[in-house]
KOLTI-381499 format. One record per residue (C-alpha): residue number from 1; x, y, z; residue in one letter. Coordinates in steps of 0.1 Angstrom, whole numbers. Each point is the difference from the previous one (the first is absolute). Example, Ala and Ser with C-alpha at 12.3 -4.5 7.8 and 13.67 -1.06 7.14 Angstrom:
<site 1; <123; -45; 78>; 'A'>
<site 2; <14; 34; -7>; 'S'>
REM end
This chain:
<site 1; <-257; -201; -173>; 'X'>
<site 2; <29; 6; 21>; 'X'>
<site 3; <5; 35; 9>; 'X'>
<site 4; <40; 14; 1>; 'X'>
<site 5; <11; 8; 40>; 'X'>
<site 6; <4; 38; 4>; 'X'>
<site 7; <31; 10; -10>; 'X'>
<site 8; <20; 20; 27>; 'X'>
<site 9; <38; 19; -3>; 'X'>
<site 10; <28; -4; 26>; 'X'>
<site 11; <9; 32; 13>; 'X'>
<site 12; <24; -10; 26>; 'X'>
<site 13; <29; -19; -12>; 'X'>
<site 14; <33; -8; 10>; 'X'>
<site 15; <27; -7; -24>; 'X'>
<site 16; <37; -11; 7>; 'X'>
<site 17; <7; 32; 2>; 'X'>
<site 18; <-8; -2; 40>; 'X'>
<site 19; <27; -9; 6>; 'X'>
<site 20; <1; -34; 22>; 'X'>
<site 21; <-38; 4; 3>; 'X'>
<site 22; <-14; -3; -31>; 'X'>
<site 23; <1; -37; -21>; 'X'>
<site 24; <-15; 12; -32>; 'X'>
<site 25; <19; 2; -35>; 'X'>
<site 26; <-20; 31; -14>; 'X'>
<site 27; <-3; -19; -34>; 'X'>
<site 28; <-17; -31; 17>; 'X'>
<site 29; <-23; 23; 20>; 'X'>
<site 30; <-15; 12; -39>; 'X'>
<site 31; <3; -29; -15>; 'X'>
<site 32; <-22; -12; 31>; 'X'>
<site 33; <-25; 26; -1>; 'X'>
<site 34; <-5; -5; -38>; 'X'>
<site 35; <-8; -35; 8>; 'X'>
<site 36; <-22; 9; 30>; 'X'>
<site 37; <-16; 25; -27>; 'X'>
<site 38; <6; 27; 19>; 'X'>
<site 39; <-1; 34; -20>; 'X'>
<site 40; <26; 20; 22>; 'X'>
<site 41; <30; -4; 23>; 'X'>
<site 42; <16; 22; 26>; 'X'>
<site 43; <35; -2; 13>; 'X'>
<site 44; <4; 15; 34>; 'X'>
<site 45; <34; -5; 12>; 'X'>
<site 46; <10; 9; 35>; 'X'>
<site 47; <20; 38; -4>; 'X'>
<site 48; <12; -7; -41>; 'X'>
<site 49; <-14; 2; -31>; 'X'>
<site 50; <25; -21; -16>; 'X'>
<site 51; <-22; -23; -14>; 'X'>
<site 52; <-21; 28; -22>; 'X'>
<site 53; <19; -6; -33>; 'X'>
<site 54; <-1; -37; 0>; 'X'>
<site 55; <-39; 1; 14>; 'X'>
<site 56; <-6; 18; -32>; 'X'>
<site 57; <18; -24; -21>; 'X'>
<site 58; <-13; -31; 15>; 'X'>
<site 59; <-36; 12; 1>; 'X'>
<site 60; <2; 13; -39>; 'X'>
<site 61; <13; -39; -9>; 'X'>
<site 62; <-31; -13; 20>; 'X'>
<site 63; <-23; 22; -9>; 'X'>
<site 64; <-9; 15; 32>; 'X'>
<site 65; <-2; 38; 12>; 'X'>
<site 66; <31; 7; 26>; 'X'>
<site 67; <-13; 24; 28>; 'X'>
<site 68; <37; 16; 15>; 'X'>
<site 69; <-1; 3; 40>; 'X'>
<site 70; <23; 0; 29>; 'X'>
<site 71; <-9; -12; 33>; 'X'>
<site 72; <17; 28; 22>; 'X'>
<site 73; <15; 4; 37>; 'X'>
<site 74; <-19; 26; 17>; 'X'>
<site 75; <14; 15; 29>; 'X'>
<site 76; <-8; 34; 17>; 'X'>
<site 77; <32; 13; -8>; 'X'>
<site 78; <24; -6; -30>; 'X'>
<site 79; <28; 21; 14>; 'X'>
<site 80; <2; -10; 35>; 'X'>
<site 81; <31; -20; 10>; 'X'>
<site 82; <8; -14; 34>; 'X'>
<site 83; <2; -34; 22>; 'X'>
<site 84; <-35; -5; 10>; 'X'>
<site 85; <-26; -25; -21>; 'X'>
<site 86; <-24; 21; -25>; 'X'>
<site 87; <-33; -12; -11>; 'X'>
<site 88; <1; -8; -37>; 'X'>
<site 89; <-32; -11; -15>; 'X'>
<site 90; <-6; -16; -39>; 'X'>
<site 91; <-23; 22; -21>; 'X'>
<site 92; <-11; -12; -34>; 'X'>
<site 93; <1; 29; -29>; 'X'>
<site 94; <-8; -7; -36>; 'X'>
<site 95; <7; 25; -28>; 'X'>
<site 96; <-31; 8; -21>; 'X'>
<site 97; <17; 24; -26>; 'X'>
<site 98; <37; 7; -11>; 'X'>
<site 99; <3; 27; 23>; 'X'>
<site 100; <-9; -24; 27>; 'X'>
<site 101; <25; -21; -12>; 'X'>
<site 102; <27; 26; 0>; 'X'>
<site 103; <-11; 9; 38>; 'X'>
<site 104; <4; -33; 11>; 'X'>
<site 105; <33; -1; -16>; 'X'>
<site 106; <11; 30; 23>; 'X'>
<site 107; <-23; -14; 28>; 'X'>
<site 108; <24; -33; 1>; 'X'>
<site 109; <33; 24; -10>; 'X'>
<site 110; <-3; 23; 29>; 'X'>
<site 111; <-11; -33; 21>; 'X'>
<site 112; <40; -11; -6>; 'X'>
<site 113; <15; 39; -2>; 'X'>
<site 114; <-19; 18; 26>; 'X'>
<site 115; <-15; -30; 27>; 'X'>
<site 116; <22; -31; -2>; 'X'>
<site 117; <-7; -14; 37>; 'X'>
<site 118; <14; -31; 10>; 'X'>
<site 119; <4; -10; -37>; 'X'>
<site 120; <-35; 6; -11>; 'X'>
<site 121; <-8; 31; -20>; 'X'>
<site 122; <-24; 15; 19>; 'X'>
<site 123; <-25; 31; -7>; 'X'>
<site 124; <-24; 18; 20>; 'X'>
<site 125; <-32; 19; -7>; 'X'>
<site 126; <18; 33; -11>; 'X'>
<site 127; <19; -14; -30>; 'X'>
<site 128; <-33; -21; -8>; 'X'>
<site 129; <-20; 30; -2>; 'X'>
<site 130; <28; 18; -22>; 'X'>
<site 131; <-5; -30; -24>; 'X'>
<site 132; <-34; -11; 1>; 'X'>
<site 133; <-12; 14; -30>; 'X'>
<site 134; <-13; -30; -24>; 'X'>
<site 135; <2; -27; 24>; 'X'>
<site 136; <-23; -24; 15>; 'X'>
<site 137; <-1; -12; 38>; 'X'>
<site 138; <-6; -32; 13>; 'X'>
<site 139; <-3; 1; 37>; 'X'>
<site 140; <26; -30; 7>; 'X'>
<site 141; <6; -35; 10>; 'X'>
<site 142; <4; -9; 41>; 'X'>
<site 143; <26; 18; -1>; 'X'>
<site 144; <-10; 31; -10>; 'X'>
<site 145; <-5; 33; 21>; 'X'>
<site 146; <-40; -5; 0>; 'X'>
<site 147; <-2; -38; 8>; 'X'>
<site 148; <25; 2; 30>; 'X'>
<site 149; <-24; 29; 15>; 'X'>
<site 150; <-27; -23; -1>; 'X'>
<site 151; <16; -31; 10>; 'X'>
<site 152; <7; 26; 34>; 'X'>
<site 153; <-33; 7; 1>; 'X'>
<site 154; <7; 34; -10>; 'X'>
<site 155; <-31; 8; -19>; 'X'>
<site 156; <1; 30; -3>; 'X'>
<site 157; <36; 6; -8>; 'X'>
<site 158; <-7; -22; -26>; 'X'>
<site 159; <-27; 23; -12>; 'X'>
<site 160; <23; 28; 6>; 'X'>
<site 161; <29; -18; -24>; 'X'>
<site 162; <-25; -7; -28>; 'X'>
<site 163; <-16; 39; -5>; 'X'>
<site 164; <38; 5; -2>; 'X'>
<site 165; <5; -18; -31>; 'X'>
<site 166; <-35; 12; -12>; 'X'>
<site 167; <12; 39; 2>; 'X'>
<site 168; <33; -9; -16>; 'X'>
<site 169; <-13; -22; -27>; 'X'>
<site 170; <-33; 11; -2>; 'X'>
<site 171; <-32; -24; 10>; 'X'>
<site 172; <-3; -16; -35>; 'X'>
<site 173; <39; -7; 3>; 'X'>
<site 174; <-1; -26; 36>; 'X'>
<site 175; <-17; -33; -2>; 'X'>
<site 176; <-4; -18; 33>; 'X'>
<site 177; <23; -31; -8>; 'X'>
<site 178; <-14; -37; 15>; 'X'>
<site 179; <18; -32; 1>; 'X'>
<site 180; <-12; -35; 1>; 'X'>
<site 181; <29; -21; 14>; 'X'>
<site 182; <-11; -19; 29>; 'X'>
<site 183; <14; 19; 27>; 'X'>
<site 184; <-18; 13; 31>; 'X'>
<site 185; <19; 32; 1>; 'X'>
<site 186; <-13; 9; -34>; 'X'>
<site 187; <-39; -9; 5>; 'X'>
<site 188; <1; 18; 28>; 'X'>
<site 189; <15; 31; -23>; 'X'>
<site 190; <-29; -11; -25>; 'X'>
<site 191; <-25; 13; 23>; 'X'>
<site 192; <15; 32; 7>; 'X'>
<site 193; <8; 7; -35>; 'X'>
<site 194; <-34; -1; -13>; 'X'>
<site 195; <-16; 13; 32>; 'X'>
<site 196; <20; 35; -8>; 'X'>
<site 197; <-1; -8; -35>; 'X'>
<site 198; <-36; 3; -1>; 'X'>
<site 199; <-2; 30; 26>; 'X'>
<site 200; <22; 21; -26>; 'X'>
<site 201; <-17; -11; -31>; 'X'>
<site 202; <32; -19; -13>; 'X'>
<site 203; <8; -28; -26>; 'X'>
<site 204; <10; -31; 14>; 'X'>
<site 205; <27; -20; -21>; 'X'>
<site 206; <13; -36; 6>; 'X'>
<site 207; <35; -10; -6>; 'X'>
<site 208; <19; -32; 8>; 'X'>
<site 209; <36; 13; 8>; 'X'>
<site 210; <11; -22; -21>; 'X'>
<site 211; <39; -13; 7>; 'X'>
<site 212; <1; -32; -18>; 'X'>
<site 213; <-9; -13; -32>; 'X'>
<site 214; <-22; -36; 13>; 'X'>
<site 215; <-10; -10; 32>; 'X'>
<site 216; <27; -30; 0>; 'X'>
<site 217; <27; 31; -2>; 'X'>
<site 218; <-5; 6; 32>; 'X'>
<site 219; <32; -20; 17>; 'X'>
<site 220; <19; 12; -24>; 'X'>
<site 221; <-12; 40; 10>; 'X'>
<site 222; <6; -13; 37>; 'X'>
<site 223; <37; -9; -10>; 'X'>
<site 224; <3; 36; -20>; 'X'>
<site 225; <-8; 14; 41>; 'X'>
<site 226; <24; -17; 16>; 'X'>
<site 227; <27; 9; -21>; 'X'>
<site 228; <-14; 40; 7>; 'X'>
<site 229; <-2; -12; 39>; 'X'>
<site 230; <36; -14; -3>; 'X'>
<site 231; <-22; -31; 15>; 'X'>
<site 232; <-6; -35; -7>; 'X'>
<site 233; <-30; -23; -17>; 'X'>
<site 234; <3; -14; 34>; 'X'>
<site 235; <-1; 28; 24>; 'X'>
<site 236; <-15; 23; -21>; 'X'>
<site 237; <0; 38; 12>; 'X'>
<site 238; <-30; 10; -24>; 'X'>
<site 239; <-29; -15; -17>; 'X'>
<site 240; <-32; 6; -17>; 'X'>
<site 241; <-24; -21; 21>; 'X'>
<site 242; <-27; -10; -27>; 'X'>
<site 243; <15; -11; -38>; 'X'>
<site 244; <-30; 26; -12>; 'X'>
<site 245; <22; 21; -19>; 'X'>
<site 246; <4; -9; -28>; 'X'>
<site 247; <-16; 11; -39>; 'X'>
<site 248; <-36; -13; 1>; 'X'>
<site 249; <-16; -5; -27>; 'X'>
<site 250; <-36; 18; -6>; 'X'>
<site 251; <-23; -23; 13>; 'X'>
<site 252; <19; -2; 34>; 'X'>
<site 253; <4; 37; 6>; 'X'>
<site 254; <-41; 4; -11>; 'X'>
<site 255; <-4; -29; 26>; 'X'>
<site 256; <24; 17; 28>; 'X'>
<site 257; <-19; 34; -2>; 'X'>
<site 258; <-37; -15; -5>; 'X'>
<site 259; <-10; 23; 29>; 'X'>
<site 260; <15; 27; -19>; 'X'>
<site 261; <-10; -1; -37>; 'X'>
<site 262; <8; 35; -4>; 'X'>
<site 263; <34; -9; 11>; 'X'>
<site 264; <11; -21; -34>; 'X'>
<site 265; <-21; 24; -23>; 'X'>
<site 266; <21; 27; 11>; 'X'>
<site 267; <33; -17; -7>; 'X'>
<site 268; <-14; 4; -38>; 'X'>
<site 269; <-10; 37; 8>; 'X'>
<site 270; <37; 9; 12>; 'X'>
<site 271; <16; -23; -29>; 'X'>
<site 272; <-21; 23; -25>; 'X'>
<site 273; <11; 32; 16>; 'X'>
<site 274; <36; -9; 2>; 'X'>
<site 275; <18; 8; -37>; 'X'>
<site 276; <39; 6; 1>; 'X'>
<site 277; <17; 3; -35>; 'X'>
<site 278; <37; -8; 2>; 'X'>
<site 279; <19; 10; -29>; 'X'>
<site 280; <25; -26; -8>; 'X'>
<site 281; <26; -8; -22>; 'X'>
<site 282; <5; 39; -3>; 'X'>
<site 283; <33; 21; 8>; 'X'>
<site 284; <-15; 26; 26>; 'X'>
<site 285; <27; 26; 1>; 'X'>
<site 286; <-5; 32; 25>; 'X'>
<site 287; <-2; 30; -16>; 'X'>
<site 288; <24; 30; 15>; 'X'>
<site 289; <-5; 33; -3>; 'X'>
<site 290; <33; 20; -11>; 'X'>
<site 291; <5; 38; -1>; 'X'>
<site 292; <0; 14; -30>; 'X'>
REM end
């Protein structure tokens, strides 16, 4: 008797709605993960939430739950303007309720009103704080806030960063987010991220950052970067270095994360704790109050 692979949910996920980044039609990505049998899907899109509407559409056709996120821009300060380079870091933020839908609706809205820095709608900790109620945090991809303090060997700024999110989410809100895709950068984050993980009694998640529906796609996502780059297939000015990133199926991501079971059971824990009900096909008309 054959026993079924452990199932696992893709919680980082991004949709064409990256714009020039991400390869994926958001209709292939649940038709993909109904095949794969996966139970859930997450759509993090860098800055937008344009995708939530048609994530819930595509996901109630194929049978899958859709988990609404956004995969922000942190920076330390939303309002500051000037000539000089800021540090912007990804951070991955998944609404568990309606109300942490709503605040990741204003989260990405005062991104583009309040913080847009050189085109990117950027937040800091200040605005994440004022809307952090009924949202979950993944710690981020290599280019998030935590990985790059590691990658500088700043330990313990990277400690520092993480009891951050933990007093603005709350502990049982941050899972410390691993990725398998063949880079050395990101083993070397691996260790780090459990290391603290462990030392603050966190959860450990894995994710697979996914930009592209197969693992052929991955010329064709190269292309999408050159024409963001303003660049050429032959001198290209950006690439992803492994073809890694793409939606695996269940028995590759349980594979990936061996060392890490806990890492693909808790992809199922967050899927079950995210529930957003978007009332659709409704006329939602404001309701003013008038003087008597």
């Amino acid at each position: 008797m054959t026993l079924p692979e452990p199932a696992c949910a893709h919680l980082h996920v991004h949709s064409e709605y990256s714009l020039l980044d991400g390869a994926c039609k958001i209709e292939a990505l649940a038709q993909r993960a109904a095949e794969f049998g996966q139970p859930a899907l997450g759509l993090t899109d860098h800055g937008v939430m344009n995708g939530a509407v048609e994530l819930h559409q595509a996901c109630a056709k194929h049978g899958v739950k859709p988990i609404v996120g956004c995969e922000i821009y942190l920076v330390d300060d939303h309002a500051a303007r000037g000539p000089g380079r800021t540090e912007r870091n990804h951070l991955t933020l998944l609404a568990a309720d309606d109300a942490g839908y709503r605040n990741l609706v204003k989260l990405s809205s005062a991104g583009f009103l309040q913080g847009l820095q050189r085109g990117k709608p950027s937040v800091d900790m200040g605005l994440i704080e004022r809307y952090s109620e009924g949202v979950i945090a993944l710690t981020g991809c290599l280019a998030s806030r935590f990985c790059q303090r590691l990658l500088d060997d700043r330990v313990d700024d990277a400690r520092a960063h993480a009891d951050d999110l933990r007093n603005v989410f709350g502990p049982d809100n941050v899972y410390f987010e691993l990725q398998k895709n063949g880079l050395a950068p990101q083993e070397k984050c691996n260790e780090g991220i459990v290391k603290i993980a462990r030392e603050v009694g966190g959860s450990l998640v894995g994710t697979g950052d996914v930009h592209y529906l197969r693992r052929e796609d991955y010329d064709h996502h190269t292309a999408l970067l050159c024409v963001q780059t303003k660049s050429t297939i032959a001198a290209p000015k950006l690439t992803f270095d492994t073809n890694e990133f793409y939606l695996r199926d269940s028995g590759e991501m349980v594979a990936a994360f061996e060392q890490w079971p806990e890492a693909i059971a808790n992809t199922l824990e967050i899927a079950e704790r995210c529930t957003v009900e978007l009332e659709l096909g409704k006329q939602l008309i404001p309701s003013f109050q008038t003087p008597d």
